[in-house]
C-alpha atoms as one frame of an Amber mdcrd trajectory, in Angstrom:
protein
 -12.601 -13.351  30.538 -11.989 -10.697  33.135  -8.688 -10.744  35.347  -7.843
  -8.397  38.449  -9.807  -6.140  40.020  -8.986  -2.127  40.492  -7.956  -1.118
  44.061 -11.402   0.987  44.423 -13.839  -2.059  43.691 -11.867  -4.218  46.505
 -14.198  -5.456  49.808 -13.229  -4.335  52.919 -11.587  -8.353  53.140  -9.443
  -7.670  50.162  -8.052  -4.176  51.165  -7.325  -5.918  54.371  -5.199  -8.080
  52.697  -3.804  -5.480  49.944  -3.591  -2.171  52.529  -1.796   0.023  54.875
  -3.371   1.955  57.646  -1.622   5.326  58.912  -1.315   5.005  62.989  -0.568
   8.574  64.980   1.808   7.120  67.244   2.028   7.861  71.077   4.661   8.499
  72.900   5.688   5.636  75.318   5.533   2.467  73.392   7.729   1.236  70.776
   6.636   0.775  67.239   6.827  -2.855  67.575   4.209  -2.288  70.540   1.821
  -0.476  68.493   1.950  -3.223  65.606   1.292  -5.537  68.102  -2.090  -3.688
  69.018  -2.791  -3.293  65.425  -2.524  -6.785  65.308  -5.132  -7.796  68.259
  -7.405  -5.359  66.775  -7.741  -6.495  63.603  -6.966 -10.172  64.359  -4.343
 -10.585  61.832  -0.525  -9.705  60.913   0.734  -6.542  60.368   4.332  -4.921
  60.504   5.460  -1.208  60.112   7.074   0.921  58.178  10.008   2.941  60.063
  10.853   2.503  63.588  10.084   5.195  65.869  12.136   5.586  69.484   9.362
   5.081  72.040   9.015   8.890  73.213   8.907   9.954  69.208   5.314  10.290
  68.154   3.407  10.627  65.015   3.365   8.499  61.437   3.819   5.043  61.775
   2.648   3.355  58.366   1.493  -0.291  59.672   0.309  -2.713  56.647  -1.490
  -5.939  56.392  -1.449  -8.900  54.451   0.494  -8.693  51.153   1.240  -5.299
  51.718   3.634  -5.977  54.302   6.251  -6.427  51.419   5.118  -3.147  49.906
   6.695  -1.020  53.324  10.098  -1.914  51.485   9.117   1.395  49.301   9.551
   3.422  52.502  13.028   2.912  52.597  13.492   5.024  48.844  10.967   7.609
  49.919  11.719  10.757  52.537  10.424  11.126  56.090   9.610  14.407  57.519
   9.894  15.669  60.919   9.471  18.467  63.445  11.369  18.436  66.671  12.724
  20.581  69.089  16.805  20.985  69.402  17.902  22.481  73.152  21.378  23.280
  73.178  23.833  23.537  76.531  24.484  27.641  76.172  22.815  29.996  74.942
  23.243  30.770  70.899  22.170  33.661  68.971  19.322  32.852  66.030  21.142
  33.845  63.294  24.260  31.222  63.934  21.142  28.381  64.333  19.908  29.397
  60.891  23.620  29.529  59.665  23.738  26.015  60.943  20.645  24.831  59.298
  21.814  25.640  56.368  25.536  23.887  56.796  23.774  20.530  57.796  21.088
  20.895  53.864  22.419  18.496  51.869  25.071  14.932  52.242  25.811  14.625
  55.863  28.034  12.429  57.194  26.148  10.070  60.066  27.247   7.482  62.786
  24.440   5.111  63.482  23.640   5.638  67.870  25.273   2.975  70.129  21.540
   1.272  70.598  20.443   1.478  67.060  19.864  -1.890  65.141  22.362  -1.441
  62.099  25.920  -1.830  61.807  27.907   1.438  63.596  29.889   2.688  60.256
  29.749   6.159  58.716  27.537   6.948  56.109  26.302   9.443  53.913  22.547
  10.582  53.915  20.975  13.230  52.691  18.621  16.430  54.386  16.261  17.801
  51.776  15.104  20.768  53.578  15.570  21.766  57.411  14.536  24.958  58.886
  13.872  26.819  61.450  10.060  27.350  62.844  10.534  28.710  66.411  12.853
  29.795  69.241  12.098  30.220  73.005  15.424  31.034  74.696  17.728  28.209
  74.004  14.869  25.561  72.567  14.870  25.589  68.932  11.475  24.427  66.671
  12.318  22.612  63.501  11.487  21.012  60.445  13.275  18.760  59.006  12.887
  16.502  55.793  15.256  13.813  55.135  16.120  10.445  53.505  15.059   7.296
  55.076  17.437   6.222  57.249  18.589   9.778  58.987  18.975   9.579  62.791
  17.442  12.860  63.808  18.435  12.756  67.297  22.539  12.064  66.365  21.598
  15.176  63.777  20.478  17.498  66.852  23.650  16.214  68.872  25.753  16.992
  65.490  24.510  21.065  65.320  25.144  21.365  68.976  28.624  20.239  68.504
  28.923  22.447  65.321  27.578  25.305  67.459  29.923  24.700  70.347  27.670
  24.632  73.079  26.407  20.999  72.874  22.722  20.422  72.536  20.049  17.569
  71.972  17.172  16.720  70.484  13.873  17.069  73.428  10.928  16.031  71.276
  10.043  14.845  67.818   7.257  13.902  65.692   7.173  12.453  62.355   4.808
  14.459  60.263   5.209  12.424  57.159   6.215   8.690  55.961   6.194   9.081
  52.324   3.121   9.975  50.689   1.787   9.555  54.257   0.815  11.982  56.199
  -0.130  13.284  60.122  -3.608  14.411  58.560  -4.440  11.047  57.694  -2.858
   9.436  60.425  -5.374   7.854  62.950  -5.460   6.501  66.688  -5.352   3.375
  68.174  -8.804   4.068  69.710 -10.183   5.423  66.267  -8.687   2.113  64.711
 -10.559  -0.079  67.370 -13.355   2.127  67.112 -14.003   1.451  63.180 -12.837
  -2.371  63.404 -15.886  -2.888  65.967 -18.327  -1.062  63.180 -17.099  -3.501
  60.633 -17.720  -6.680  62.481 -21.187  -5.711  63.188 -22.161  -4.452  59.810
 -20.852  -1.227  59.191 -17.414  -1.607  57.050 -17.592   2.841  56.512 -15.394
   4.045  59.127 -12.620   1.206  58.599 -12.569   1.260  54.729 -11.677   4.872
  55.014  -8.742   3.949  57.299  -7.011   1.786  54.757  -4.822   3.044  52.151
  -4.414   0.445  49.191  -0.742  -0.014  48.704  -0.525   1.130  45.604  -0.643
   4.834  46.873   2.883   3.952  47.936   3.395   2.238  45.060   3.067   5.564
  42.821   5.580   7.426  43.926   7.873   6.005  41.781   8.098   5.973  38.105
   5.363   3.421  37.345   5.522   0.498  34.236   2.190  -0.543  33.330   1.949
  -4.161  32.185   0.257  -6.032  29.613  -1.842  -8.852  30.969   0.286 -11.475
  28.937   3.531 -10.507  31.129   1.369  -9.902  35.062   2.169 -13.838  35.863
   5.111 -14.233  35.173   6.502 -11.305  37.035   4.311 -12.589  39.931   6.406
 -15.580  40.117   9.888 -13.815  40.244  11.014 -13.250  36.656  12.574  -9.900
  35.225  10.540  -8.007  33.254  11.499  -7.871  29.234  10.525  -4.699  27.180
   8.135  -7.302  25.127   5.930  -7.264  28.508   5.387  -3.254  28.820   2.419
  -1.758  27.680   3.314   2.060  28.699   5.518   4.143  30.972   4.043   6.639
  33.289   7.535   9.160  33.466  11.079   9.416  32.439  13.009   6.649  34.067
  16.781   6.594  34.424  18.965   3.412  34.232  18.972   2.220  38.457  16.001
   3.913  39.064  13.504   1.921  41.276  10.457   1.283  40.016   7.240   0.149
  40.382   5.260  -2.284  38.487   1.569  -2.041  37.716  -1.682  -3.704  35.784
  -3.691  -2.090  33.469  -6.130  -1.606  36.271  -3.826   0.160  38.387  -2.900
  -3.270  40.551   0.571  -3.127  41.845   2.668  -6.303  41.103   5.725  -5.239
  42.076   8.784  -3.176  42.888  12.246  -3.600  40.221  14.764  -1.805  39.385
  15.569  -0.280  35.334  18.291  -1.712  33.665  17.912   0.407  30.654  16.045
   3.745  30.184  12.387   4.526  29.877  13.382   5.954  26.096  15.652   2.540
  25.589  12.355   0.685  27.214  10.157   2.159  24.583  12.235   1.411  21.121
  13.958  -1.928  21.787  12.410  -5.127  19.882  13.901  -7.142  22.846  15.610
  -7.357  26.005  15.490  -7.063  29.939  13.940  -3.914  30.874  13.626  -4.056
  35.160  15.584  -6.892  37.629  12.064  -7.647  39.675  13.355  -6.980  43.313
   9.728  -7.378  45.565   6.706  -9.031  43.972   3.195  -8.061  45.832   0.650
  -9.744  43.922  -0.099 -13.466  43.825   1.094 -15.825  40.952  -2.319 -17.166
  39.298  -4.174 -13.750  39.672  -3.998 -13.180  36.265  -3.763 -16.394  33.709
  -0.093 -17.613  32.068   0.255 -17.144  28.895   2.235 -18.928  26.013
């Protein structure tokens, strides 16, 4: 007997239930706005992935059904940005680039007055930030960081460094992940394609939707045997008994994700041993299951 069903042969009904669509977000409205509209549109609930001030534009990862537990991957995964930093005085090119440079790496961060988590310092780290464009004291930048990085107390922090003060003007988010601004599409666009599908044409919205597990493999990715998929779907860890194969070197901590044979994700964990310690032990817990996705009775339980 068959079980599952790989992300490609799912109806439109079943990616809305298993996917995530990629909104370009305007500026004015908050990202809880824009979910909202989502929502009317489609007629069901959604949430986001990564709260964007209102005037910030650009990739706002909203998901549906199931996949609503998936957008907890965002938080391991990098964001990217460009923006443009104004500072109070005017500042020579070279000491901006010096700058850039200073701030690559662990930075230390205080959360903003209005921002929804606890104000303590904290560490987070810039992958790459440089320096596109300059037009007198208005600065063009990229910047890629980790999840969590408030890019406008990061503009306010180089100012300071520089001595003149400065701030951040604009920003757009270029990339969420493995998501990106190419891919990203309009609230119209979105309406557009939803009013296709409900009279007859599913096209334009099936190539919208992004099955979750394209976020689900960017992490180091266990594939299951179909004795072990229920019982992770109802909460327990997974033992090295249930793997069938690895897909890359995993390290002990490392999060991971958890697949089927036919590339369905099942869930998100995190290793308690090593991929090599995975593949030669007769026994044992391999991953602490931290977010199941797929339904318990998808696949049958086996004794």
């Amino acid at each position: 007997m068959e079980f599952g069903k790989r992300p490609e042969e799912r109806t439109t009904a079943e990616l809305l239930e298993t996917g995530i669509i990629v909104i370009d977000k305007p500026a004015g409205p908050t990202s809880h706005q824009v979910a909202a509209w989502v929502a009317r549109i489609l007629g069901r609930k959604v949430g986001h992935g990564g709260t964007l001030d209102p005037n910030v534009t650009g990739v706002l990862p909203v998901a549906t059904g199931v996949a609503l537990r998936a957008l907890d991957a965002l938080h391991y995964l990098p964001k990217e940005y460009v923006g443009v930093l104004r500072f109070h005085a005017d500042v020579e090119r070279a000491q901006v680039e010096s700058l850039f440079k200073e701030f690559t790496g662990s930075i230390f961060q205080m959360p903003p007055v209005r921002s929804a988590v606890k104000r303590e310092r904290r560490v987070r780290q810039i992958y790459e930030l440089s320096l596109l464009e300059q037009s007198g004291r208005r600065f063009l930048f990229r910047v890629k960081s980790e999840a969590g990085t408030y890019i406008r107390t990061l503009c306010r922090d180089i100012g300071e460094a520089a001595c003149t003060g400065g701030q951040m003007e604009e920003l757009r988010r270029i990339a969420s992940g493995p998501f990106t601004e190419q891919e990203a599409v309009t609230l119209q666009h979105l309406e557009d394609a939803h009013y296709y599908h409900e009279h007859g044409n599913d096209a334009p919205l099936r190539s919208i939707i992004q099955p979750m597990e394209r976020l689900l493999r960017e992490f180091p990715c266990i594939i299951l045997k179909n004795s072990a998929v229920d019982s992770v779907c109802r909460g327990a860890n997974l033992t090295v008994r249930g793997i069938r194969s690895i897909t890359r070197r995993i390290s002990r901590g490392d999060v991971v994700s958890i697949f089927t044979e036919k590339g369905e994700g099942v869930a998100l964990a995190r290793a308690l041993m090593t991929s090599e310690n995975m593949e030669n032990a007769a026994s044992g817990v391999a991953c602490d299951t931290l977010r199941v996705f797929m339904k318990p009775g998808t696949y049958p339980r086996f004794q």
